[in-house]
GUVEXKE-817296 format. One record per residue (C-alpha): residue number from 1; residue in three letters; x, y, z. Coordinates in Angstrom, 3 decimals, padded with zeros to 6 digits. Example, Ala and Ser with C-alpha at 12.3 -4.5 7.8 and 13.67 -1.06 7.14 Angstrom:
2
SITE   gugu   nulum         c1         c2         c3
SITE      1     ALA    012.300   -004.500    007.800
SITE      2     SER    013.670   -001.060    007.140
This chain:
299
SITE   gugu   nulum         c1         c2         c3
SITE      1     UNK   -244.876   -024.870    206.111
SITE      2     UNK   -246.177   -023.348    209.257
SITE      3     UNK   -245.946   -025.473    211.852
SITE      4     UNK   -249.235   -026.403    214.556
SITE      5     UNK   -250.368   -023.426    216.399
SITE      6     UNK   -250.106   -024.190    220.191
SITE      7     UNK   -253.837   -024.173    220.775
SITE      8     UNK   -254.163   -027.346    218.338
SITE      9     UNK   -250.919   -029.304    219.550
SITE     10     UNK   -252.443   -029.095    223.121
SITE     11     UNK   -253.516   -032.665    223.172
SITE     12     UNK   -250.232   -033.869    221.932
SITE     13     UNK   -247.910   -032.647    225.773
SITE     14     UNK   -248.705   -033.763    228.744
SITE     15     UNK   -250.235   -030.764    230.892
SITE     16     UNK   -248.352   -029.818    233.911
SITE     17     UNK   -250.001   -030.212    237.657
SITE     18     UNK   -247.350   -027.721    239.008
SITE     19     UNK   -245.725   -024.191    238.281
SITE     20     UNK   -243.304   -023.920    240.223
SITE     21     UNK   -242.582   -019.561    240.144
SITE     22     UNK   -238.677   -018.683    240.741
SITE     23     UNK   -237.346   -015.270    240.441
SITE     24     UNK   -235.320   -014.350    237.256
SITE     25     UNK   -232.756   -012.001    238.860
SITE     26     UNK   -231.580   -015.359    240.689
SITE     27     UNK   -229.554   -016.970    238.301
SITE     28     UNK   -228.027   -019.399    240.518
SITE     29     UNK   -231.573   -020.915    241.509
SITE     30     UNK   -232.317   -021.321    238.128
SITE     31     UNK   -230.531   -024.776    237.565
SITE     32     UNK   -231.654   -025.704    241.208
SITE     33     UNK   -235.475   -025.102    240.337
SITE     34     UNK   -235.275   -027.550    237.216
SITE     35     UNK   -234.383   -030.331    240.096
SITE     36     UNK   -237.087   -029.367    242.276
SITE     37     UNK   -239.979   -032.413    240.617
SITE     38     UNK   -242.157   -029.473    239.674
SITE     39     UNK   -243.487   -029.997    236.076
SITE     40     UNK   -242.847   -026.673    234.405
SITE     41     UNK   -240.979   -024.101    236.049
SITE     42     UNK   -242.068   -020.265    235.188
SITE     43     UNK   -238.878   -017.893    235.600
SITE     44     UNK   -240.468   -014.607    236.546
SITE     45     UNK   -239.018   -011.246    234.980
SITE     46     UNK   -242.262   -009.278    236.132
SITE     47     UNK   -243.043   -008.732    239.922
SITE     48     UNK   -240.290   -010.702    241.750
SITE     49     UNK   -237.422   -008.197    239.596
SITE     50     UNK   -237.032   -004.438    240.917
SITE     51     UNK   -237.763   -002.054    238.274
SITE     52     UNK   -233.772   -001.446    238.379
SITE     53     UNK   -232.790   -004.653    237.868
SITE     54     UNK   -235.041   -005.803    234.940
SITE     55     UNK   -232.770   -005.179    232.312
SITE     56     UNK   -229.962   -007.432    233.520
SITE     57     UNK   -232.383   -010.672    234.811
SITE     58     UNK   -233.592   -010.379    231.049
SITE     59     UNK   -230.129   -010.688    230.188
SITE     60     UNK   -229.508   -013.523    232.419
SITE     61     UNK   -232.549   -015.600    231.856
SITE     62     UNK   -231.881   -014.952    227.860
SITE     63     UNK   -228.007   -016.516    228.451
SITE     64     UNK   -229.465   -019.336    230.703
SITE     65     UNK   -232.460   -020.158    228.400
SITE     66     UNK   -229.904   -020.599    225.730
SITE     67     UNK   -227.259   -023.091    227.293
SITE     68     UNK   -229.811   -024.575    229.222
SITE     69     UNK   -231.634   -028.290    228.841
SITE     70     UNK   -234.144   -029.413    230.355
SITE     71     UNK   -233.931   -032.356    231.871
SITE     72     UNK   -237.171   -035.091    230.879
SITE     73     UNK   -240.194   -033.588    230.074
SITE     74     UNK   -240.165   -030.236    232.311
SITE     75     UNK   -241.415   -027.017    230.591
SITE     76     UNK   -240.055   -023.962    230.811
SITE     77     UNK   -241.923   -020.736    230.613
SITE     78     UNK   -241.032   -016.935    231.292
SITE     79     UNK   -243.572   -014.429    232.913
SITE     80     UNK   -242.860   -011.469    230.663
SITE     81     UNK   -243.656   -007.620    231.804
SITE     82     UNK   -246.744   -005.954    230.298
SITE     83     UNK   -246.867   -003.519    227.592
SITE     84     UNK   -243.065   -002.517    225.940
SITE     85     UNK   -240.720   -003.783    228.427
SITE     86     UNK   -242.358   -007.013    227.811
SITE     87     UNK   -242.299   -006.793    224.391
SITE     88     UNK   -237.960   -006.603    224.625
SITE     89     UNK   -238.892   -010.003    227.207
SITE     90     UNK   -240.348   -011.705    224.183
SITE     91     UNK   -237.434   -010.876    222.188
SITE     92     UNK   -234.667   -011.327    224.408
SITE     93     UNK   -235.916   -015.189    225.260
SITE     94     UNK   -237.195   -017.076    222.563
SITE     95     UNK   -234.935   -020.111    222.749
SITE     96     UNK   -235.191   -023.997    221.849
SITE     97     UNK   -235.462   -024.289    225.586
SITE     98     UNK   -238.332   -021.620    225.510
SITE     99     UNK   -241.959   -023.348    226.018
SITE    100     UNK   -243.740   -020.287    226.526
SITE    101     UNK   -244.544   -017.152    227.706
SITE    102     UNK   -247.337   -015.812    230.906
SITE    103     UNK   -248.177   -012.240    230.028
SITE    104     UNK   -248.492   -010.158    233.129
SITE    105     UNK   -251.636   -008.000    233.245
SITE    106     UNK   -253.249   -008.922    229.769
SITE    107     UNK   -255.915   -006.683    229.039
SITE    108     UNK   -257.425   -008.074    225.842
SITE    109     UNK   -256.479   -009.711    222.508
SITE    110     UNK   -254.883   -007.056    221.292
SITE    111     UNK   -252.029   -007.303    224.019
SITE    112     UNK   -251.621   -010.915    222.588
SITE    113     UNK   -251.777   -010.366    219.162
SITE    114     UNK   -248.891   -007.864    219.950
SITE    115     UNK   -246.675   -010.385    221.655
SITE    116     UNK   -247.267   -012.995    218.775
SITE    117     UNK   -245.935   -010.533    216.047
SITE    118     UNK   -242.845   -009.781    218.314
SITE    119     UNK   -242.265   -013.754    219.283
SITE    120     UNK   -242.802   -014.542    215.204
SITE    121     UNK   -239.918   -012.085    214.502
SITE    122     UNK   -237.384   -014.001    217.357
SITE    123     UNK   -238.592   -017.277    216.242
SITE    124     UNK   -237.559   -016.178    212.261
SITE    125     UNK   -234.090   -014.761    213.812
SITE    126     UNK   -233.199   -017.555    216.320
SITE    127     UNK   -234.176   -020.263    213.260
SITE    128     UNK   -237.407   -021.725    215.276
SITE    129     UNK   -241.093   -022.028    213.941
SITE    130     UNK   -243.299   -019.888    214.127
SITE    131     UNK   -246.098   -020.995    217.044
SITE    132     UNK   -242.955   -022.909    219.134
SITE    133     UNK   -243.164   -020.549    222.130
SITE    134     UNK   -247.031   -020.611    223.200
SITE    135     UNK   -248.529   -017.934    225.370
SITE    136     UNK   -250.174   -018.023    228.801
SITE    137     UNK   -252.294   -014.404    229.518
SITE    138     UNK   -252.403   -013.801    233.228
SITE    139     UNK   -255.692   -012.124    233.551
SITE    140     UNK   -255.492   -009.677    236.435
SITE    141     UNK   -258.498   -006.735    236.196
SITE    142     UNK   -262.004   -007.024    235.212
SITE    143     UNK   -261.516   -005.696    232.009
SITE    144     UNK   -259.560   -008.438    231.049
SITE    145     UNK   -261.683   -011.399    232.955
SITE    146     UNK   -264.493   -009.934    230.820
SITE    147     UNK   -262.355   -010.042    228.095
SITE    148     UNK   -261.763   -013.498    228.288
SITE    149     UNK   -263.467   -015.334    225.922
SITE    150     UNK   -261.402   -013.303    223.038
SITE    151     UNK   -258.029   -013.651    225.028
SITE    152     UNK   -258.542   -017.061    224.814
SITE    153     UNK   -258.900   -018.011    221.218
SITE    154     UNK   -256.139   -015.041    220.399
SITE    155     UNK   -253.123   -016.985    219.150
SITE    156     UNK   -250.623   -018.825    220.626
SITE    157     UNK   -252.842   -018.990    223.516
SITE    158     UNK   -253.012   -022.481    224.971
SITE    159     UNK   -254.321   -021.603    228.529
SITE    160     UNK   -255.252   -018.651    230.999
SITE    161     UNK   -254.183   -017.377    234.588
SITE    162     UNK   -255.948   -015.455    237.131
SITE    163     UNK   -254.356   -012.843    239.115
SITE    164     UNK   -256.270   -013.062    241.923
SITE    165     UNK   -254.441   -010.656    244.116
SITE    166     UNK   -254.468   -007.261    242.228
SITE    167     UNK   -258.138   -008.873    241.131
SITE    168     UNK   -259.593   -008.609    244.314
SITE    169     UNK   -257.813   -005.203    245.221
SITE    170     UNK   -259.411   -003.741    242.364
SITE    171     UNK   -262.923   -005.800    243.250
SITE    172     UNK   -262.382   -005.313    247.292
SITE    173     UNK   -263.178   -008.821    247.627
SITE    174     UNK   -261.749   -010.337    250.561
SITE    175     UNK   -261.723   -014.205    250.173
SITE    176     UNK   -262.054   -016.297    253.304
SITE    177     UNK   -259.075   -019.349    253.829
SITE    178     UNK   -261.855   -021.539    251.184
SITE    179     UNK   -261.478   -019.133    248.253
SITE    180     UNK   -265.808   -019.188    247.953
SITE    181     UNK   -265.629   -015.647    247.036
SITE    182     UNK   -263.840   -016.218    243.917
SITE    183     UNK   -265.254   -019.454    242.668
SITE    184     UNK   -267.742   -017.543    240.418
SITE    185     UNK   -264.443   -015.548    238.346
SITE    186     UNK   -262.706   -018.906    238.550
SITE    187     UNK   -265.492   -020.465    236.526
SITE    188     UNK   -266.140   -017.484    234.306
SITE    189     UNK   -262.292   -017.792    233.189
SITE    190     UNK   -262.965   -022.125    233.013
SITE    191     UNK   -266.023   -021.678    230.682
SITE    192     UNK   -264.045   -019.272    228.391
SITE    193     UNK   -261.185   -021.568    228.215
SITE    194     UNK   -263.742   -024.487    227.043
SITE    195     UNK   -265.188   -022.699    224.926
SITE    196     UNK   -261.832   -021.916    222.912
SITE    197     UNK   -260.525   -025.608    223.785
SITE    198     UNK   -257.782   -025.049    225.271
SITE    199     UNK   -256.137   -025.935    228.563
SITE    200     UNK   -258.077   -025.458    232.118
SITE    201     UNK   -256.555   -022.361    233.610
SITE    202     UNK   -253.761   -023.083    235.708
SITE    203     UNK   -254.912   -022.323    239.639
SITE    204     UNK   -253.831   -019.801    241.653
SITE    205     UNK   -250.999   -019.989    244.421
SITE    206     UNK   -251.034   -020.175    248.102
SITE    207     UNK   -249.116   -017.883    249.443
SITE    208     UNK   -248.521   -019.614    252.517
SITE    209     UNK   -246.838   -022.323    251.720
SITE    210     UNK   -246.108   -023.646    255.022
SITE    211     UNK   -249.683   -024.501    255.656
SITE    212     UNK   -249.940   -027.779    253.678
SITE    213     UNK   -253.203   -028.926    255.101
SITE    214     UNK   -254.521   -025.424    253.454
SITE    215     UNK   -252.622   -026.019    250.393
SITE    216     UNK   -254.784   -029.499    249.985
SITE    217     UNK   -257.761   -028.883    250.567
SITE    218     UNK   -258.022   -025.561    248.156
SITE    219     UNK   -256.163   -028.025    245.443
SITE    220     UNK   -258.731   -030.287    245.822
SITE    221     UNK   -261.428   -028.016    245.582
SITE    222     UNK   -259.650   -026.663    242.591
SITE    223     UNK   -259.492   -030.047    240.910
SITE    224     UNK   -263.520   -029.823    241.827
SITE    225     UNK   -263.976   -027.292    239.881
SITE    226     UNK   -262.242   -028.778    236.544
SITE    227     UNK   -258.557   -027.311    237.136
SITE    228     UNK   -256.010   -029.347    236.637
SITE    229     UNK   -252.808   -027.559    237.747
SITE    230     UNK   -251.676   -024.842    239.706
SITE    231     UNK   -248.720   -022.487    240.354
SITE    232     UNK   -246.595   -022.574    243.538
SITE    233     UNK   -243.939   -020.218    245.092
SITE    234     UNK   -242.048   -022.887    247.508
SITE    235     UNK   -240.733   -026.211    246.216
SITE    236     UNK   -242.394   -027.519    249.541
SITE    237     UNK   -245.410   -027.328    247.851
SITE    238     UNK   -244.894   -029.022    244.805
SITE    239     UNK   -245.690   -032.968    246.337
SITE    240     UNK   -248.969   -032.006    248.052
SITE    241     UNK   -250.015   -030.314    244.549
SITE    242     UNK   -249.063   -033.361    242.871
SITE    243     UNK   -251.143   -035.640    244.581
SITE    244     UNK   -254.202   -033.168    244.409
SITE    245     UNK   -254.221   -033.380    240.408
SITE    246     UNK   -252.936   -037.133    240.263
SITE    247     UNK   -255.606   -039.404    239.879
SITE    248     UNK   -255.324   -042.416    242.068
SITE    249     UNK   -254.923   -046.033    240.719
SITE    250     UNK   -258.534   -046.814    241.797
SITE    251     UNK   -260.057   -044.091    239.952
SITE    252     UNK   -258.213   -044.793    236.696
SITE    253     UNK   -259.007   -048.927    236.734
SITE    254     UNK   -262.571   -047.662    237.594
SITE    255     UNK   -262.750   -045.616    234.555
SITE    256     UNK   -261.333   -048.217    232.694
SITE    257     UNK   -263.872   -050.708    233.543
SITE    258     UNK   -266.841   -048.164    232.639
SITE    259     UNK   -265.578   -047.381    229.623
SITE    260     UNK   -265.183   -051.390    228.768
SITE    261     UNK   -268.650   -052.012    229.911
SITE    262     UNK   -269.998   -049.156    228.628
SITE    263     UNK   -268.347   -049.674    224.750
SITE    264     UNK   -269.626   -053.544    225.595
SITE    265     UNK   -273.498   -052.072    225.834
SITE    266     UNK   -272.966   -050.100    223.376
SITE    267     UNK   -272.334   -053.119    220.523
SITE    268     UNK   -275.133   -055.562    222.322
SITE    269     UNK   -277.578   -052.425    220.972
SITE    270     UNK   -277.601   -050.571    224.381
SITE    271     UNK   -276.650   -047.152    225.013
SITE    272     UNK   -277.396   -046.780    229.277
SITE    273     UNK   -275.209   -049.105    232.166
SITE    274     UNK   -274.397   -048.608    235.703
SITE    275     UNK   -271.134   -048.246    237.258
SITE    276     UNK   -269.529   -050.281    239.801
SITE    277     UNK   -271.904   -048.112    242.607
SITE    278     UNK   -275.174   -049.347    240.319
SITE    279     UNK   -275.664   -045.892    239.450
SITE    280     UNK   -276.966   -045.427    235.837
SITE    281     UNK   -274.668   -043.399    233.506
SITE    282     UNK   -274.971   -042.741    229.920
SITE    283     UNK   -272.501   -041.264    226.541
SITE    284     UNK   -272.469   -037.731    228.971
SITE    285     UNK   -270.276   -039.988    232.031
SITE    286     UNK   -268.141   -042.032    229.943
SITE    287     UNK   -266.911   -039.359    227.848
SITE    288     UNK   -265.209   -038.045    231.538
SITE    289     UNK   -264.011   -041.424    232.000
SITE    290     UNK   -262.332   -041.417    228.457
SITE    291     UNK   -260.905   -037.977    228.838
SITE    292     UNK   -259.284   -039.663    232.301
SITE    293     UNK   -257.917   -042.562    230.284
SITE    294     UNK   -256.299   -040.520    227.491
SITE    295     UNK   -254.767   -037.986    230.011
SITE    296     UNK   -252.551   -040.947    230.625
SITE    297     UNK   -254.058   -040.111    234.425
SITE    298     UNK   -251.546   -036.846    234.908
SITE    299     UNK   -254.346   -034.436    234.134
């Protein structure tokens, strides 16, 4: 029997708030990251390894991956290398441990399709099923943001990254401390991730990480926008991204109470209420309020 495809089984794992990035030619802050209270943790094999060393962090990230356990419910994911070289990434680290991989400068389907025949193979050897290591496409030119709405339903594929920096180097945009300049590609990349129901993207770092006050305001604006996670480079930033894409107490007893009053209109033979403001909401509103609810308030 073929077991649930990624994309469908969504629903069924809590989604992470944070990424927290660590390099993979590191191996001794590979244990340490898994303590850090970051939600997944992606070992990177792509830009923080030298072209010299990649061979032997693939090595040591396929050893750790395969003693390792994670401790509760953090993820762990790999960011493989484009084209061949991440092809023997795919290979080297399917694991138990394994959530998933990012793909480093996806340029369409086909990359993805590529990966999933190559991860189907390592799955068969290492005695997994097929679809147990999902797949997270970092989109990174404009070919592939176009591409989007095809990378997203490709399989395996259970949400998208933006990567922002060689984006806008290839664009020339230069965004201002807000981000404005991008919001447009960040909603292009939201919409085709709806549309294929799966996962928000998962927002974009900030590279300074010792400017908190930055840090929240740009995770706010993020959570704005519909995102409900992002990556981070600094284990400092891990609590302020938390508490961006952590609903509050308030705003989970106040969807509660909607939904209740709403479901209560809905059997006396009316289909409009107002919330606790007196503002009028209808079916559209609640169905937000229900999503909160069943996100167990982590997403």
């Amino acid at each position: 029997m073929v077991a649930d495809s990624p994309a469908s089984s969504v629903a069924k794992t809590a989604v992470p708030r944070s990424w927290l990035y660590v390099p993979g030619d590191r191996p001794a802050m590979l244990d340490k990251a898994l303590s850090r209270g970051a939600d997944a943790v992606i070992v990177d094999l792509e830009d923080a390894v030298p072209a010299a060393g990649k061979d032997a962090a693939r090595a040591a990230v396929a050893a750790w991956l395969s003693a390792v356990e994670p401790p509760g419910d953090i993820q762990i994911w790999v960011r493989a290398n484009p084209g061949v070289l991440g092809h023997d990434d795919a290979r080297a680290v399917v694991a138990p441990a394994l959530r998933g991989l990012c793909l480093a400068k996806c340029s369409g389907p086909d990359d993805v399709f590529a990966v999933d025949d190559v991860l189907a193979s390592a799955e068969r050897d290492a005695g997994l099923p097929r679809g147990h290591v999902s797949l997270s496409p970092i989109l990174e030119d404009a070919a592939a943001v176009l591409a989007a709405p095809g990378i997203a339903k490709a399989p395996r594929v259970v949400q998208l990254q933006l990567g922002e920096a060689d984006l806008c180097a290839q664009l020339g945009l230069e965004p201002d401390a807000d981000g404005r300049e991008l919001v447009g590609v960040r909603t292009q990349i939201l919409l085709a991730s709806a549309a294929a129901g799966i996962r928000p993207p998962v927002g974009p770092v900030c590279t300074d990480y010792r400017d908190e006050a930055a840090l929240r305001r740009s995770s706010e604006a993020l959570r704005r926008m519909g995102y409900r996670s992002r990556a981070c480079i600094h284990p400092s930033q891990i609590a302020p991204v938390h508490e961006a894409f952590t609903p509050s107490g308030a705003r989970i007893e106040a969807a509660r109470r909607l939904v209740e009053r709403f479901d209560a209109a809905l059997a006396s033979g009316r289909a409009v209420v107002t919330d606790d403001d007196g503002t009028m909401v209808d079916e559209a509103v609640v169905r937000r309020a229900r999503a909160l609810l069943a996100s167990g308030g982590t997403s």
